[in-house]
C-alpha positions in Angstrom: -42.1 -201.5 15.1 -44.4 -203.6 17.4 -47.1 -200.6 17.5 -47.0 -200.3 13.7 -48.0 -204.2 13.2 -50.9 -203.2 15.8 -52.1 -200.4 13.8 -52.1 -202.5 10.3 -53.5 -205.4 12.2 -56.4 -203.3 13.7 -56.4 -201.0 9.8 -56.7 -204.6 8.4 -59.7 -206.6 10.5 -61.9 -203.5 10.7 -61.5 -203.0 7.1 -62.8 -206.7 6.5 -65.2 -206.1 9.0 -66.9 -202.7 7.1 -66.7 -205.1 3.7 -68.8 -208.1 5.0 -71.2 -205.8 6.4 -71.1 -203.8 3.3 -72.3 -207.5 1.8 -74.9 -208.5 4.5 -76.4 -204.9 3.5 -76.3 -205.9 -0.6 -78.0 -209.4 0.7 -80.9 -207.5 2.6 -81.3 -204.9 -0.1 -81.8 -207.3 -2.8 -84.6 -208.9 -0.9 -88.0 -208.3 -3.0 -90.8 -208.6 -0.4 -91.0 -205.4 2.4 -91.6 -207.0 5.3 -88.4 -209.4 4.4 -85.7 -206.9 3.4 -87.1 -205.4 6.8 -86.8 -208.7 9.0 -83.1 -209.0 7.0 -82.4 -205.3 7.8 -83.4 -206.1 12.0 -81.3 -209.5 12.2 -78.2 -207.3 11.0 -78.7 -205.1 13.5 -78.8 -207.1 16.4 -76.0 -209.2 15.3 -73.8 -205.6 15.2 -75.5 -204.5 18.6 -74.4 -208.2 20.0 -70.4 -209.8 19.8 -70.7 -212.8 17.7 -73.0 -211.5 14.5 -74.2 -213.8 12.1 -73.0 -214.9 8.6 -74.7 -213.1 6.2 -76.0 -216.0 4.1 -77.3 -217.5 7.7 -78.8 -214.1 8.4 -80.3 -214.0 4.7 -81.7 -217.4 5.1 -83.6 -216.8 8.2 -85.4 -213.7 6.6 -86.8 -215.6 3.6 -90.1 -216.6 4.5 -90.7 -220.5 3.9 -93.0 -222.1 1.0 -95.9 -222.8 3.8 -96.1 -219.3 4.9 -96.7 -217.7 1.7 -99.8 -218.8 0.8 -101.6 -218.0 3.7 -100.9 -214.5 3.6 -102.2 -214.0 0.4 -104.8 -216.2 0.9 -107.0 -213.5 2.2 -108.8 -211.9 -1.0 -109.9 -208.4 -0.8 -111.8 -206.6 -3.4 -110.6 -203.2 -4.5 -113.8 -201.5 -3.7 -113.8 -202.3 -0.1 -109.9 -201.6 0.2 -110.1 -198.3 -1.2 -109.2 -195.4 0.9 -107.3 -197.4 3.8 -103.8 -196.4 3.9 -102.1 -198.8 6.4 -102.7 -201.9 3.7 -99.8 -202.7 1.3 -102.0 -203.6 -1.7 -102.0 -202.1 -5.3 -105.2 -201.1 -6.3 -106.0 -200.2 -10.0 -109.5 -198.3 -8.8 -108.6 -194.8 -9.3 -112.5 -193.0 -9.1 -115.4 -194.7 -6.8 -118.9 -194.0 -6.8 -120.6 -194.4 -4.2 -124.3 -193.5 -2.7 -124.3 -191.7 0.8 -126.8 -193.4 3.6 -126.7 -190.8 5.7 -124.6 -186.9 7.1 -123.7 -186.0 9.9 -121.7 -182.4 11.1 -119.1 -182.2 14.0 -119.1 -178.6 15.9 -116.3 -177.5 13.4 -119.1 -177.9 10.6 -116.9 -181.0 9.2 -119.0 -183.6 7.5 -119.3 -187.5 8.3 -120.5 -189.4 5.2 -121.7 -193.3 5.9 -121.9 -194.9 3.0 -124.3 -197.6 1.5 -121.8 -200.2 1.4 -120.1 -199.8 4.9 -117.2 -197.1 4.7 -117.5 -194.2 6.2 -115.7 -191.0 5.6 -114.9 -187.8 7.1 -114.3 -184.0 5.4 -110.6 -182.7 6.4 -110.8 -179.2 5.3 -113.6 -176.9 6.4 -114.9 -175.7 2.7 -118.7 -175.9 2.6 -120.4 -178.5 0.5 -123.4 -179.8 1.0 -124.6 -183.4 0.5 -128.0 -185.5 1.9 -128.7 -189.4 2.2 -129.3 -190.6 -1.2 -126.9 -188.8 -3.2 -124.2 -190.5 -5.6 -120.8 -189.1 -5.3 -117.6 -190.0 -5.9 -114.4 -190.4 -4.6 -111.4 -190.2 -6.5 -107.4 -190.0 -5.7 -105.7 -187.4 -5.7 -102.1 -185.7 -5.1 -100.4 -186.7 -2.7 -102.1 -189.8 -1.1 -105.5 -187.9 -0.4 -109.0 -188.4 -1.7 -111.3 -186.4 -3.5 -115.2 -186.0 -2.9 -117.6 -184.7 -5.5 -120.3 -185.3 -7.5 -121.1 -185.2 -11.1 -123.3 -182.5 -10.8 -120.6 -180.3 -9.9 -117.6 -178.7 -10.7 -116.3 -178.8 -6.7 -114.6 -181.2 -4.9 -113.4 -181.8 -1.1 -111.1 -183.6 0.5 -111.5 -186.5 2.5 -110.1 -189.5 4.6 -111.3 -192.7 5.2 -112.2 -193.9 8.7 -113.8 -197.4 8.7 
């Protein structure tokens, strides 16, 4: 009898346990910002790793970032043009073709080309098709499937792919 009111008492807690995680879970998932649902998402586990875990509404309140620290992050202002082509940033762009005028070539052993462009980027061929290009001409560079990058020109009916590097 004793072991049965063990096995419902443990059936019971562990039950109640699985729902307020179930909960803290909901809480992060319904955060709207990235890098908070991932902050909530942390705090939850590290509170499961350690013995005494948070509440979830003191775990949810610690992951929303304060008035003051808003502000600043999206105080720096980026232009789409100079934002183009970098993956790592989290910022919707609505540029979906780029022209652009080429300063100067350069060829790796592998015959891979290196275009430095008049306004700062530079970027680099990742296939091996030929195309050739010289200082002074316009191309452009357009998105493609994927999350890659198309260079072409006008001109022509061929494109290559490349990736950005500064």
């Amino acid at each position: 009898m004793r072991l049965t009111w063990i096995v419902a008492a443990v059936i019971g807690f562990s039950s109640q346990a699985y729902a307020g995680l179930e909960q803290d879970l909901a809480l992060c998932a319904a955060q709207g910002d990235k890098l908070d649902r991932l902050l909530c998402y942390d705090k939850l586990a590290a509170g499961v790793a350690k013995p005494g875990r948070q509440a979830p509404k003191a775990a949810a309140a610690q992951a929303q970032p304060s008035a003051s620290a808003a502000p600043a992050a999206t105080a720096v202002t980026t232009t789409a043009e100079a934002e183009f082509g970098i993956h790592r940033k989290p910022v919707e762009l609505d540029v979906d073709k780029l022209y652009l005028e080429i300063a100067s070539v350069q060829k790796d052993l592998y015959g891979s080309l290196t275009l430095n462009f008049t306004n700062g980027q530079v970027w680099k061929q990742v296939e091996t098709r030929h195309y050739k290009l010289k200082a002074g001409d316009t191309v452009f560079i357009e998105k493609g499937a994927l999350g890659s990058f198309l260079l072409g020109s006008d001109d022509r009916n061929a494109t290559i792919r490349v990736k950005r590097l500064k």
